[in-house]
N, C-alpha and C positions, 0 to 999 in steps of 0.2 A: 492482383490487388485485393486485400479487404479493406473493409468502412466498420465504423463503427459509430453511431448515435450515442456520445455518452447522455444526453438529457433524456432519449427516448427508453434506455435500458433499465428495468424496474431491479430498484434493489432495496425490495419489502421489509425486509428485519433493519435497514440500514448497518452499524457497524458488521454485525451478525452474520450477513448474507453477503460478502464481496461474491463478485461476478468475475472469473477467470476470461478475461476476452482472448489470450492469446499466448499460446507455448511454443516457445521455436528452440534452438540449440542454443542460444545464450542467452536469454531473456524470457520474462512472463510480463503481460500487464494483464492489473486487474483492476476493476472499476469498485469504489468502494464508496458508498452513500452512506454520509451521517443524517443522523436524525436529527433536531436542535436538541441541543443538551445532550446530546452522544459522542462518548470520547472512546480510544482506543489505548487502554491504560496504558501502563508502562509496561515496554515490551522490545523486544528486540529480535531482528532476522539473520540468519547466517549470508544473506545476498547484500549486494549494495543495494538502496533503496532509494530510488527518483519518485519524490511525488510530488505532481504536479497539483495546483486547487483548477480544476476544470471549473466550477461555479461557486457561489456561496463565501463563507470566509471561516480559517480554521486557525489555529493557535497549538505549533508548533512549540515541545520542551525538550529539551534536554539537557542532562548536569549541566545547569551554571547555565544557559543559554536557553531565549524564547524567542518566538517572532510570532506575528499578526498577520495573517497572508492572505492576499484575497482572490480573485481568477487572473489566471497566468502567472501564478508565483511557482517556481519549481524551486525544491528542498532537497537537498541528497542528505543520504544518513551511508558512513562508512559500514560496511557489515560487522554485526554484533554492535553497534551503538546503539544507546538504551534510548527510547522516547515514549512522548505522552502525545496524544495528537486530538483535538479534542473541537467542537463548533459550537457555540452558541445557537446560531438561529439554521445551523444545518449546512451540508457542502458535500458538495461530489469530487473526490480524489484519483487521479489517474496514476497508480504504484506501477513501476517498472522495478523487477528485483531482476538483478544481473552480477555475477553472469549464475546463471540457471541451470539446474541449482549449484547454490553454492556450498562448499567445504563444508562436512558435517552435517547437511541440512538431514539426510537422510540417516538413520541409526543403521547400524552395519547389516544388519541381522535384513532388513529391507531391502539394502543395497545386494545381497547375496540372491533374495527371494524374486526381487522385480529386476533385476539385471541392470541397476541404474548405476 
């Protein structure tokens, strides 16, 4: 078994600094601390994307679609769907990308080098 403390895990830079807690064969979570007024522009990942609002409250975009979310809201995003994610007064994020990694994440040339 592991544990993990997401209030006690420091993540300094907030958006800046996510916290890798955990790589296994089909999944990664990472711990990802907004700062108030810190958002995570618009952007998109090759994996599916679970993110949970572990504390705080964050504001979830994407084309044509927002939501207001506060602790215990969990969000999926299909892989390669574009979002904005962003907290007013600050929020700690628990991202699960699956399955890991996903299609393309790694450019070929990488995938030869590191045998991924």
């Amino acid at each position: 078994m592991e544990r993990w403390d997401l209030e006690a895990i420091e993540t300094p830079g907030g958006s800046t600094s996510p916290v890798v807690l955990a790589t296994a064969d089909q999944a990664r979570a990472v711990l990802i601390g907004l700062q108030p007024g810190q958002s995570l522009r618009d952007h998109e990942v090759k994996e599916g994307a679970w993110v949970l609002v572990a504390s705080g409250n964050a504001k979830f975009e994407t084309d044509g679609d927002s939501v207001d979310a506060g602790p215990g809201t969990l969000v999926r995003f299909a892989p390669g769907e574009r979002r904005t994610v962003s907290s007013a007064a600050g929020a700690r994020l628990l991202l699960f990308l699956a399955p890991w990694p996903g299609k393309g994440h790694y450019r070929a040339e990488e995938q030869a080098v590191g045998g991924f």
